[in-house]
C-alpha positions as CSV (number, residue, x, y, z in Angstrom):
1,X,129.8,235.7,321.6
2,X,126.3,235.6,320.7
3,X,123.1,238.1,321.1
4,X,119.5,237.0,321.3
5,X,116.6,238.6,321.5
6,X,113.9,237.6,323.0
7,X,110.0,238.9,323.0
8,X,108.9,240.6,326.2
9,X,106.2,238.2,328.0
10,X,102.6,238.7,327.2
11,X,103.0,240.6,323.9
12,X,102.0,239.3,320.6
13,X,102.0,240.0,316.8
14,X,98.8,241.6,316.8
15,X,99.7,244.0,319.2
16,X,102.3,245.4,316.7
17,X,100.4,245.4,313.9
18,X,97.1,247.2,314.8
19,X,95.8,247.8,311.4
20,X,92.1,246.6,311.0
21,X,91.5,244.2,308.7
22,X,88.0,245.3,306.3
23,X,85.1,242.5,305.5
24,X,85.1,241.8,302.0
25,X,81.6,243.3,302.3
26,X,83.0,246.7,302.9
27,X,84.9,246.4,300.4
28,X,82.6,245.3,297.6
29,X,80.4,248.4,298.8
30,X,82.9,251.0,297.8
31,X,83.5,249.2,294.2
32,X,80.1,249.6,293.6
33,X,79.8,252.8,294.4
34,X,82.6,253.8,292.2
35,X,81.6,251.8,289.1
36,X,78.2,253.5,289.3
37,X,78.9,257.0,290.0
38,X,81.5,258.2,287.3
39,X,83.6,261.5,287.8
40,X,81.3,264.1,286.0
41,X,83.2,266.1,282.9
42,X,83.3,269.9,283.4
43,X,80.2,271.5,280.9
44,X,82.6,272.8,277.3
45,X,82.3,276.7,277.4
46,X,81.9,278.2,274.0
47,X,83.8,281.9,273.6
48,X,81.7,284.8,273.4
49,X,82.7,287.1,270.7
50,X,80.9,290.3,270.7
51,X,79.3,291.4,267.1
52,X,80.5,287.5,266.0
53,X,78.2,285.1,263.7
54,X,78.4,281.8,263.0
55,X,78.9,280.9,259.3
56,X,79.7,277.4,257.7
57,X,82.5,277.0,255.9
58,X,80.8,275.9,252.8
59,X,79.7,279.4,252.4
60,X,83.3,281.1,252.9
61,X,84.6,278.0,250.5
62,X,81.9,278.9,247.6
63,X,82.6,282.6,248.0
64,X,86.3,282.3,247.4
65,X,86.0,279.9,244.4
66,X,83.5,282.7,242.7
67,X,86.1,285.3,243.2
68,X,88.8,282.9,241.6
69,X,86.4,282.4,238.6
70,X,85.8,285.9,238.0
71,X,89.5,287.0,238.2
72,X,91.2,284.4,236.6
73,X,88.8,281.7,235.1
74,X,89.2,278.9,237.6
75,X,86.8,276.5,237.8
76,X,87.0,274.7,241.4
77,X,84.8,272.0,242.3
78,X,83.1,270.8,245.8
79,X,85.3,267.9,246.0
80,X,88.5,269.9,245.4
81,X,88.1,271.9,248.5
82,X,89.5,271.6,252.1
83,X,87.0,269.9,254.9
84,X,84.2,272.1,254.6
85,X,82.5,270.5,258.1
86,X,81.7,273.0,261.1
87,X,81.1,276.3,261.5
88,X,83.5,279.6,261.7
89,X,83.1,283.0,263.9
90,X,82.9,286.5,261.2
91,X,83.1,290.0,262.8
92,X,81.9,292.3,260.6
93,X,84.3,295.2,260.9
94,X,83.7,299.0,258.9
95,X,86.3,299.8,256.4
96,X,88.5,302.1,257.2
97,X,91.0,304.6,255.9
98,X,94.9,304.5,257.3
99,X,96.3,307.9,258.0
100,X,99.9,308.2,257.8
101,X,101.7,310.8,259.2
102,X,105.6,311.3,258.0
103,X,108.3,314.3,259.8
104,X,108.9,317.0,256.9
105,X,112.6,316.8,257.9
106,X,114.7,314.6,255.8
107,X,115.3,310.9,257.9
108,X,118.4,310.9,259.5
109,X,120.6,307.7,258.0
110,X,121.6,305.0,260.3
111,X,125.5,304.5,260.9
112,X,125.0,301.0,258.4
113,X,123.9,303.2,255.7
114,X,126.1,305.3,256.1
115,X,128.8,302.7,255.8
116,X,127.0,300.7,252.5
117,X,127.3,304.3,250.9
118,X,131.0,305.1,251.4
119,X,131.4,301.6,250.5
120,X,129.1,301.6,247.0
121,X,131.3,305.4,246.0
122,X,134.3,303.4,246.6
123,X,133.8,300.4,244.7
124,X,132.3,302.8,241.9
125,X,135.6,305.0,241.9
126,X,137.8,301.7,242.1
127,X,136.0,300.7,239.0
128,X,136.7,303.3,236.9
129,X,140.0,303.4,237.6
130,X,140.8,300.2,236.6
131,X,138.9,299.6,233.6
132,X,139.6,302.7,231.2
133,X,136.6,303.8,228.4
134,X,137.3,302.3,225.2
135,X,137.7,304.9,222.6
136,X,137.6,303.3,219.5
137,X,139.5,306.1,217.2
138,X,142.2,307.8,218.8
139,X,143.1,309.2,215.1
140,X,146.1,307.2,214.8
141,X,144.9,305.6,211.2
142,X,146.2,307.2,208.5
143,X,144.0,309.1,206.3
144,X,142.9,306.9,202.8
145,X,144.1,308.6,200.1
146,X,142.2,308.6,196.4
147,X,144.5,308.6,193.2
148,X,144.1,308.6,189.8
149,X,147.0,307.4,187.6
150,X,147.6,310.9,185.0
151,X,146.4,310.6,181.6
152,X,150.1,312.4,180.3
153,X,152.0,309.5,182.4
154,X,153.0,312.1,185.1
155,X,152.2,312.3,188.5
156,X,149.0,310.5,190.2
157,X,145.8,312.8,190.5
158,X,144.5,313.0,194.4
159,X,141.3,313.8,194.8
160,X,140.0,316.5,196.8
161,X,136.9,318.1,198.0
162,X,135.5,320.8,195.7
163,X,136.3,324.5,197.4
164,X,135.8,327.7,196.1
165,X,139.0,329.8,195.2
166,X,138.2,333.1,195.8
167,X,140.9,335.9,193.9
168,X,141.2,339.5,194.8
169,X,143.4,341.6,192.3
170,X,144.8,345.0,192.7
171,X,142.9,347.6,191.1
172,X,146.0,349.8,190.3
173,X,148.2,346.9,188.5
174,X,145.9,343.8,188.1
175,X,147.9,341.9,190.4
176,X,146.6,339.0,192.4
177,X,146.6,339.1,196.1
178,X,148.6,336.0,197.5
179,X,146.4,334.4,200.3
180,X,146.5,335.8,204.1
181,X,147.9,339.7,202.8
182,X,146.2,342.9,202.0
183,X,149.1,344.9,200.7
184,X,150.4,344.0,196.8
185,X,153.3,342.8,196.4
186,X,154.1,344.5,193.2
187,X,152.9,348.4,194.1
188,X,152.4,348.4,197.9
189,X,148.6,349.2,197.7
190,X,146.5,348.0,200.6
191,X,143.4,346.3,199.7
192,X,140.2,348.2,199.2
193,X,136.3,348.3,198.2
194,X,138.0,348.7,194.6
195,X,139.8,345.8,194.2
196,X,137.6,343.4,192.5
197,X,137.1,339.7,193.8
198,X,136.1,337.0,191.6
199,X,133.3,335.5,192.3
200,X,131.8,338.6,193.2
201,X,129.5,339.1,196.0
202,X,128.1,342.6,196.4
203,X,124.5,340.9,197.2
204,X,126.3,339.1,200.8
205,X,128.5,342.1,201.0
206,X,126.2,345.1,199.9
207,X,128.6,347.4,202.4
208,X,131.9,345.8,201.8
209,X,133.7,342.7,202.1
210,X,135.5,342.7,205.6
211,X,139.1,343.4,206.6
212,X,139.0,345.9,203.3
213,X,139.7,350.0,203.2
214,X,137.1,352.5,201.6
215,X,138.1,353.1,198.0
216,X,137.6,356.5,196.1
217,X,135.2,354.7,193.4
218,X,133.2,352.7,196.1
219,X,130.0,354.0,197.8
220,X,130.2,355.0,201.4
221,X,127.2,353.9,204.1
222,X,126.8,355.9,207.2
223,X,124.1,355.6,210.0
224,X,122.4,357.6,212.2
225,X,124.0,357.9,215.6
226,X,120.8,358.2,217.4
227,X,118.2,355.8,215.9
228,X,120.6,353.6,214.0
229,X,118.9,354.2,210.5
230,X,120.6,353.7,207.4
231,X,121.2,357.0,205.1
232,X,121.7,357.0,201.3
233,X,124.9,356.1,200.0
234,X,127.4,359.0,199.5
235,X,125.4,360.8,201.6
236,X,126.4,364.2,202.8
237,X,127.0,365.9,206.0
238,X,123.6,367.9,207.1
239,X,121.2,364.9,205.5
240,X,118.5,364.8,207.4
241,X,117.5,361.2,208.3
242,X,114.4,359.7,207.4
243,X,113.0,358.2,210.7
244,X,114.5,361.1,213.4
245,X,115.0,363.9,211.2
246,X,118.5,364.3,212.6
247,X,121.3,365.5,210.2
248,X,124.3,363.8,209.3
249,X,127.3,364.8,211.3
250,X,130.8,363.8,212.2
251,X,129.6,361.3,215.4
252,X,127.5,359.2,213.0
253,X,129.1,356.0,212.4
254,X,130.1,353.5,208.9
255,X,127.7,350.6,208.8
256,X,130.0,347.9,209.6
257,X,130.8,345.4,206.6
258,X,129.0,342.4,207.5
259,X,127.1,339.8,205.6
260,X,123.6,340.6,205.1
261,X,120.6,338.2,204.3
262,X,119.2,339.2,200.7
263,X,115.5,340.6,200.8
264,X,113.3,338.0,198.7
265,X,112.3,339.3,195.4
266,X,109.5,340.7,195.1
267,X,108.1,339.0,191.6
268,X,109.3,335.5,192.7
269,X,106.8,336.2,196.1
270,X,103.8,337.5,194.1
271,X,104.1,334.5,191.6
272,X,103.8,332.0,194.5
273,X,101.1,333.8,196.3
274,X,99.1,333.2,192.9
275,X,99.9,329.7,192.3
276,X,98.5,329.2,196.1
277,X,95.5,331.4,195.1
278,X,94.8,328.8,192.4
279,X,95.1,326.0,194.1
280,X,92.4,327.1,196.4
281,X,89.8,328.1,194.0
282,X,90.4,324.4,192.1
């Protein structure tokens, strides 16, 4: 089975289609019009900068290459610069000063810093741990020992730092103290201002030499209890002392035997004060 359609009676084309058709003269018209009436550009706006003036960048290129000569010797040449066409905006600005103001409490650390400084103290304490000082003597050597073969063919000769052997002997039986004791061995006396020592040195000791008792032959010092002066040896009870005028009694103390620095002599001082005295007149 078929279907046709057919056009309805006394309709044509050009009733469908009822677009006018222009005149080519029409149409030439509005070319014409376009070709010689061109879309105008918008006018270019330039910025407004208030307190701004125009300088060309030659100047700002020759002001930096005089600085660069004067602070480090370079010497740059037109050619070597950037494009130096055009011009550039400067605002000239006052100089001013930045105030700073800082909290007089400490700053508070952050949790991070915090963290990096329990870290660092643990690395730090690791550190030591593992890796002990060196010490290079922990006295382990053994001491170096100096001999001399004897000249009798005996035993070898070790040598020894020079020392001082000092010798107390009892005064009642000449016998000699053994080191570290104060009583003789051969009477039982105790050791006293009496007993000599050799070497002898009254002029360190001029009250006694210490750890010793007060012999009946030695002189006895005794000072003042109030003003601490010194009174004459062997001096009495009831001296009268020469600074406080207080007598000598029972309360007044023994100097203590101590070592005492030697007053200079007196002829050695003058003889030096006169080689000075010489020198200045020559």
């Amino acid at each position: 089975m078929k279907t046709i359609l057919k056009k309805p009676a006394g309709e044509s084309s050009s009733k469908r289609n009822p677009t006018p058709q222009r005149s080519r003269s029409t149409q030439g018209e509005i070319m014409a019009t376009s070709i010689e009436s061109p879309s105008e550009s918008p006018a270019k706006t330039e910025p407004q900068y208030p307190g701004a003036a125009r300088i060309p960048r030659t100047q700002i290129h020759e002001e930096r290459a005089r600085k660069l000569g004067t602070n480090y010797g370079v010497e740059i040449e037109p050619g070597d610069w950037h494009s130096a066409e055009g011009e550039v905006y400067r605002i000239e600005k006052p100089v001013r000063i930045r105030i700073h103001r800082d909290c007089h409490r400490p700053p508070k650390r952050t949790e991070s810093q915090k963290k990096a400084n329990r870290e660092k103290r643990e690395a730090a304490a690791q550190q030591h741990q593992e890796f002990a000082p060196i010490i290079p003597h922990y006295g382990l050597a053994e001491p170096i020992v100096v001999t001399r073969p004897s000249k009798t063919g005996g035993q070898a000769l070790v040598h020894k730092p020079p020392r001082m052997r000092v010798r107390r002997n009892c005064h009642k039986c000449a016998t000699l103290f053994t080191p570290n004791n104060r009583i003789c061995g051969t009477c039982g006396h105790t050791r006293c201002d009496d007993c000599p020592k050799s070497p002898n040195k009254k002029k360190k000791y001029p009250y006694g030499y210490p750890g010793d008792e007060p012999g009946p032959k030695s002189s006895s010092f005794h000072a003042c209890h109030e003003c601490n002066e010194k009174f004459p040896p062997n001096s009495e009870d009831g001296t009268e002392c020469a600074q406080c005028s207080h007598e000598k009694c029972a309360s007044c103390p023994r100097v203590p035997r101590v070592k005492v620095q030697p007053e200079p002599d007196a002829e050695l001082l003058r003889g030096i004060s006169s080689r000075f005295e010489q020198l200045e007149l020559s």
